[in-house]
MARNUFI-688523 format. One line per field, with one value per residue (C-alpha): residue number from 1; x, y, z; residue in one letter. Coordinates in steps of 0.05 Angstrom, whole numbers, plus 5000, padded with zeros to 4 digits. Each point is the difference from the previous one (the first is absolute). Example, Ala and Ser with C-alpha at 12.3 -4.5 7.8 and 13.67 -1.06 7.14 Angstrom:
% residues 2
num: [1, 2]
c1: [5246, 5027]
c2: [4910, 5069]
c3: [5156, 4987]
residu: [A, S]
% end
This chain:
% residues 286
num: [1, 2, 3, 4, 5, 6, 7, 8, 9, 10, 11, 12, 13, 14, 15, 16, 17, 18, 19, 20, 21, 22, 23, 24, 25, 26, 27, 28, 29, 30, 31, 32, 33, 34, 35, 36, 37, 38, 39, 40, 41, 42, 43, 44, 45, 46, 47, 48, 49, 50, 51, 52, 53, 54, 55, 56, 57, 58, 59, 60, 61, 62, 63, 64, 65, 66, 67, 68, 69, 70, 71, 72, 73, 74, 75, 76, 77, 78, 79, 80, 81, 82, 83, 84, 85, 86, 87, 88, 89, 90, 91, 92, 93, 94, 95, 96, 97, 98, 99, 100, 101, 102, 103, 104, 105, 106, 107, 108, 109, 110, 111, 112, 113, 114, 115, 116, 117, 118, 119, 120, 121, 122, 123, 124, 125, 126, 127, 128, 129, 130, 131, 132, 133, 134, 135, 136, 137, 138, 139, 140, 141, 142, 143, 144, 145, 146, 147, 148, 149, 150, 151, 152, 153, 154, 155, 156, 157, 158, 159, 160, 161, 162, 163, 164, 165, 166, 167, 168, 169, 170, 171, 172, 173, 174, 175, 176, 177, 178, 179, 180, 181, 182, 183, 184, 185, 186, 187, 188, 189, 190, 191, 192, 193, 194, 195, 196, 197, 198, 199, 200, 201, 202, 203, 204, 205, 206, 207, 208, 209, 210, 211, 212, 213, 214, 215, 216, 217, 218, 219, 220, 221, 222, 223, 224, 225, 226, 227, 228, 229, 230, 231, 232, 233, 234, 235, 236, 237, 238, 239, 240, 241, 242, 243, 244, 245, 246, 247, 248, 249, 250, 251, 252, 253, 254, 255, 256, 257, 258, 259, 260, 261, 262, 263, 264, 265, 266, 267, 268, 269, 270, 271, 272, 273, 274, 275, 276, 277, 278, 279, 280, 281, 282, 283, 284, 285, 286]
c1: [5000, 5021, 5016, 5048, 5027, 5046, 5039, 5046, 5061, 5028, 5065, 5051, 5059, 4944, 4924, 4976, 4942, 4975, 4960, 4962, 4965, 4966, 4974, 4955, 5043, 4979, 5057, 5038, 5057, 5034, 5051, 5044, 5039, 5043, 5057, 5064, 4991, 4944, 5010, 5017, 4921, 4979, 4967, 4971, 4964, 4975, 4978, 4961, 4965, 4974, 4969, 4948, 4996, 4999, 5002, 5015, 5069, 5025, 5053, 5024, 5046, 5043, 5009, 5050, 5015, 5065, 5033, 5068, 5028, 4993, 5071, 5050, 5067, 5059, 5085, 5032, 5053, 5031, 5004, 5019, 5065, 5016, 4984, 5043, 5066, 4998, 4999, 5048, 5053, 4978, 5004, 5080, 5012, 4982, 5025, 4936, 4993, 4984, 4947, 4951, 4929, 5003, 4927, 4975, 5024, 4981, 4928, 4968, 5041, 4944, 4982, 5031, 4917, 4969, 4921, 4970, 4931, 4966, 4965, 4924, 4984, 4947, 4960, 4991, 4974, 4943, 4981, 5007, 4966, 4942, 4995, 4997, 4944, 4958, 5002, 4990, 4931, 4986, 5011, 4961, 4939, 5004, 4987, 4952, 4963, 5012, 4968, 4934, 4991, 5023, 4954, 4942, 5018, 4998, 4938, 4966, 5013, 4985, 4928, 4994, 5019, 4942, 4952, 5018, 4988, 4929, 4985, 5010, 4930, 4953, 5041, 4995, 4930, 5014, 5059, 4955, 4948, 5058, 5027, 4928, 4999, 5067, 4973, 4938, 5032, 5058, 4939, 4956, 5073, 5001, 4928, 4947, 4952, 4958, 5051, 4985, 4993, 5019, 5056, 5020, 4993, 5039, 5060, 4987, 5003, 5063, 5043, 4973, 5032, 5058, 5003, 4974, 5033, 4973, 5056, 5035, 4971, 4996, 5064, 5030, 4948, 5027, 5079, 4974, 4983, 5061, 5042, 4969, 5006, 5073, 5009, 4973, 5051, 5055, 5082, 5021, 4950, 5032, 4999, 4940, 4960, 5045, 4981, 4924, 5007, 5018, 4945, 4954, 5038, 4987, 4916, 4997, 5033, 4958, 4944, 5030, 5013, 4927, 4948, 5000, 4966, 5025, 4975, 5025, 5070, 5009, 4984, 5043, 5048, 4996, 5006, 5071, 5020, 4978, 5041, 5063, 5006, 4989, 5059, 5038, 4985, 5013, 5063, 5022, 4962, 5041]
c2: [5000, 5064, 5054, 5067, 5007, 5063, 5022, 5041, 4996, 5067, 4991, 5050, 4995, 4971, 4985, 4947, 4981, 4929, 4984, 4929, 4980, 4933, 4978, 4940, 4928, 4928, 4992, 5053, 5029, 5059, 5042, 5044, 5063, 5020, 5043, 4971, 5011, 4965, 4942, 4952, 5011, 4972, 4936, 5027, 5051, 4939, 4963, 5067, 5013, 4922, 4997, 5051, 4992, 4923, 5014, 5052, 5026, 5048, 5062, 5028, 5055, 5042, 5072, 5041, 5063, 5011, 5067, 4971, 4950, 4934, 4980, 5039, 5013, 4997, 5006, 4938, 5020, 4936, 5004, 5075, 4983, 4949, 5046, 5050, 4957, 4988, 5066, 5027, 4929, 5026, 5076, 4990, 4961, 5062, 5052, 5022, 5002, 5073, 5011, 4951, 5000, 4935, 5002, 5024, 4950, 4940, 5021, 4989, 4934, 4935, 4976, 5064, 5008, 4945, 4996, 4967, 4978, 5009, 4954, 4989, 5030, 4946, 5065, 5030, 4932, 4991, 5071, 4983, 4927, 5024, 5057, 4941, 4969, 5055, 5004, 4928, 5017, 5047, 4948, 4953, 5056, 5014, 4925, 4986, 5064, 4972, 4938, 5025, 5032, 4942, 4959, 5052, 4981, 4931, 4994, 5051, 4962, 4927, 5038, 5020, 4933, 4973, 5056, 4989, 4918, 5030, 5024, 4936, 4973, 5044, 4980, 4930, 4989, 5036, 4948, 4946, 5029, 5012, 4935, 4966, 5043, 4981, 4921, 5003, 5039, 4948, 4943, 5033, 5002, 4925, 4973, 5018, 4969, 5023, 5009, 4943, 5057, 4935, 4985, 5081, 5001, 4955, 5033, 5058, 4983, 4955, 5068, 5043, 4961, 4994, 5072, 5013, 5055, 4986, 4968, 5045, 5058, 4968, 4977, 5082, 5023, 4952, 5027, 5074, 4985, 4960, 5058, 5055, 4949, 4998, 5070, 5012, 4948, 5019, 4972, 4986, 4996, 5014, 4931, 4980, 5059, 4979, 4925, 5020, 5053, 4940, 4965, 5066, 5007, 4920, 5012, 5067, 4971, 4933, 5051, 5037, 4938, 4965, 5057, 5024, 5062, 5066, 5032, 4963, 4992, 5080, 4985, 4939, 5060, 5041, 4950, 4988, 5062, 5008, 4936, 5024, 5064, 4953, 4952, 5066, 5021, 4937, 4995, 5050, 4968, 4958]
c3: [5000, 4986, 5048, 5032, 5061, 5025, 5066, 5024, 5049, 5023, 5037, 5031, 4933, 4947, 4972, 4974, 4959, 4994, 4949, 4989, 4925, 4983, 4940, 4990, 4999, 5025, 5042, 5046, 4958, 5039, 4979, 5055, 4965, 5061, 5011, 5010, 5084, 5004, 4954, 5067, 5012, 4934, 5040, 5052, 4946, 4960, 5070, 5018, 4936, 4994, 5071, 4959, 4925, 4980, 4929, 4954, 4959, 5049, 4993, 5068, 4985, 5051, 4980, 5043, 5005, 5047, 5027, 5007, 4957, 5017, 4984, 5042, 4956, 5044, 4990, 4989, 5031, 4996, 4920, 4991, 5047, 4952, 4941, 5039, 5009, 4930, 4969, 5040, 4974, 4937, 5011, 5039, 4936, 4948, 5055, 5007, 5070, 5018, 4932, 5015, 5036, 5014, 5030, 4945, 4955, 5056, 5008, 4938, 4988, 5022, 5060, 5038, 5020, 5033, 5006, 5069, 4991, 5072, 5028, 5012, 5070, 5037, 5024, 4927, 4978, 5049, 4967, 4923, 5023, 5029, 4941, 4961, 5035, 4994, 4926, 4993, 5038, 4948, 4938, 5041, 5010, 4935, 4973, 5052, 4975, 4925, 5025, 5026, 4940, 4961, 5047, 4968, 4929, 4998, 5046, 4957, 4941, 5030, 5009, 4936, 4968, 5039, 4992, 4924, 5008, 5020, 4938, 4948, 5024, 4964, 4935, 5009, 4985, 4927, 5001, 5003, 4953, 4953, 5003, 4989, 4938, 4972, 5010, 4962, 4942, 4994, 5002, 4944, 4960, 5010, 4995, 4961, 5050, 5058, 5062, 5049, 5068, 5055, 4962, 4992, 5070, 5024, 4944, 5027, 5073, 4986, 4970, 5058, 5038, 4977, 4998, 5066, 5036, 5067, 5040, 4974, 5028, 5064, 5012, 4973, 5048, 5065, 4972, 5010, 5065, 5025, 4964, 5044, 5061, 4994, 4992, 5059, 5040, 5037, 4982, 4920, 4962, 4928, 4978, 5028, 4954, 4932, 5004, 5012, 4941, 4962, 5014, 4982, 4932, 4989, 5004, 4971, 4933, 5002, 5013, 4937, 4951, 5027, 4992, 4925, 5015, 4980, 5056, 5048, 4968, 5010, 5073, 4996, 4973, 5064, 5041, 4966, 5013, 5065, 5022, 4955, 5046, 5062, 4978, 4993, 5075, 5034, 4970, 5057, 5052, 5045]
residu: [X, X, X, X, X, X, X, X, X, X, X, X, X, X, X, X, X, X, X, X, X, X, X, X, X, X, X, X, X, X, X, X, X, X, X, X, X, X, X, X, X, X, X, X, X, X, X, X, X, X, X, X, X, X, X, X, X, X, X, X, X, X, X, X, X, X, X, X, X, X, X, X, X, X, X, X, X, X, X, X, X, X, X, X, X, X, X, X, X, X, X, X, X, X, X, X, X, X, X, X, X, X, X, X, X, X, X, X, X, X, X, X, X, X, X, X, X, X, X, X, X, X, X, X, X, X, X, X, X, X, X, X, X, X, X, X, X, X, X, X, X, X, X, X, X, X, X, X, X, X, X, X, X, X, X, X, X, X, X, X, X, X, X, X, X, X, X, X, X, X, X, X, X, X, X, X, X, X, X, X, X, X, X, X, X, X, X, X, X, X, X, X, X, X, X, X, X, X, X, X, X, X, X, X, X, X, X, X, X, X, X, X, X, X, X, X, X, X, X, X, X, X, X, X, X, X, X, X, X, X, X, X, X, X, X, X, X, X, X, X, X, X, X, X, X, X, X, X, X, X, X, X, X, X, X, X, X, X, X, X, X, X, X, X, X, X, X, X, X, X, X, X, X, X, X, X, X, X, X, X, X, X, X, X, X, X]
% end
């Protein structure tokens, strides 16, 4: 599920913004962009963010904005000494001795500088940790907000499926009548005799049948239900809604391929879309 989350850590030498992202993903996938300092927390980070979001591709980024530098340069004075010896071998040598500024020359010759990075103070920490807390409380708002209203969507188009399964009745007695129809003209087409009416019957009866839509209806109507059911459980119910939306899809295209009705194929339509949008939903649900 997607989501944002933001907080910020003022300290005494340095603020710092932590920001959270998560995109939808069927696993937990999460991605720590850390300053060099704080790379040794790179676990306990991960640990943090997935005793909250179970799922999701997730960027956690560390901006920082320091008023000192966080490597100190100091004099190696160890290394300019050595430097220093050997310019003045080589200076005695070319009777230079009284013309040159030897630490001049030396200081812009490597390694005369060396960088210290400090390390991470326990008491700053507990700060940036529980900065980091709070915004992942915001990403976690934010998807639980996403999921109410995600919760709206789906329910609101479960109803509509079976407000739409509602309407195919009225259009299966001109299904019938239509059917009947098409019989007797395909029996003149083959007989020039009187049309024995038992025997129609019973042809009649025999296609209705098999092109009876009833179960069908039922058993969409008895999914609906069991849909909204689960939506309203508590714990992770994402897998539970996609194998019951594939048992909606299997009766609304039998319902589809069995009635032969235009009308009720632009229903049948509808309902197709309506249960393409709830796939699409679910797919963030965990």
């Amino acid at each position: 599920m997607t989501g944002f989350g933001k907080a910020v850590c003022g300290l005494s030498t340095k603020r710092i913004t932590i920001e959270i992202k998560s995109l939808n993903s069927k696993q937990l996938d999460v991605n720590a962009k850390l300053p060099p300092l704080y790379r040794e927390k790179d676990l306990v980070i991960r640990n943090e963010i997935s005793r909250y979001l179970q799922r999701g591709k997730v960027d956690v980024t560390f901006y920082v904005e320091s008023m000192v530098p966080d490597k100190i340069s100091q004099i190696n004075e160890e290394v300019i000494t050595n430097y220093h010896q050997q310019l003045k071998e080589v200076a005695r040598k070319l009777g230079l001795e009284n013309n040159t500024d030897f630490l001049r020359v030396i200081m812009p010759l490597p390694d005369t500088l060396k960088a210290e990075q400090p390390e991470l103070d326990d008491e700053e920490w507990q700060q940036i940790f529980q900065t980091l807390q709070e915004a992942i409380k915001q990403i976690d708002l934010y998807r639980i907000q996403e999921g109410e209203s995600m919760n709206k969507d789906v329910k609101a188009r479960n109803d509509s499926i079976a407000e739409l399964l509602e309407e195919i009745p009225p259009f299966e007695e001109k299904r019938t009548e239509r059917i009947k129809g098409k019989l007797r003209e395909s029996l003149k087409e083959f007989s020039t005799e009187n049309i024995d009416e038992n025997r129609f019957e019973q042809e009649l009866i025999y296609y209705l049948e098999k092109l009876d839509i009833s179960e069908e209806k039922v058993r969409l109507k008895n999914h609906l239900q069991y849909f909204e059911e689960t939506l309203n459980e508590e714990g992770p119910i994402g897998k539970k809604l996609g194998f019951i939306t594939q048992e909606m899809g299997r009766e609304i295209n039998t319902l589809g391929s069995k009635a032969n009705e235009p009308e009720i194929q632009k229903i049948i339509v509808r309902m197709k879309d309506d249960l393409e949008k709830i796939k699409e939903q679910i797919l963030n649900i965990l």
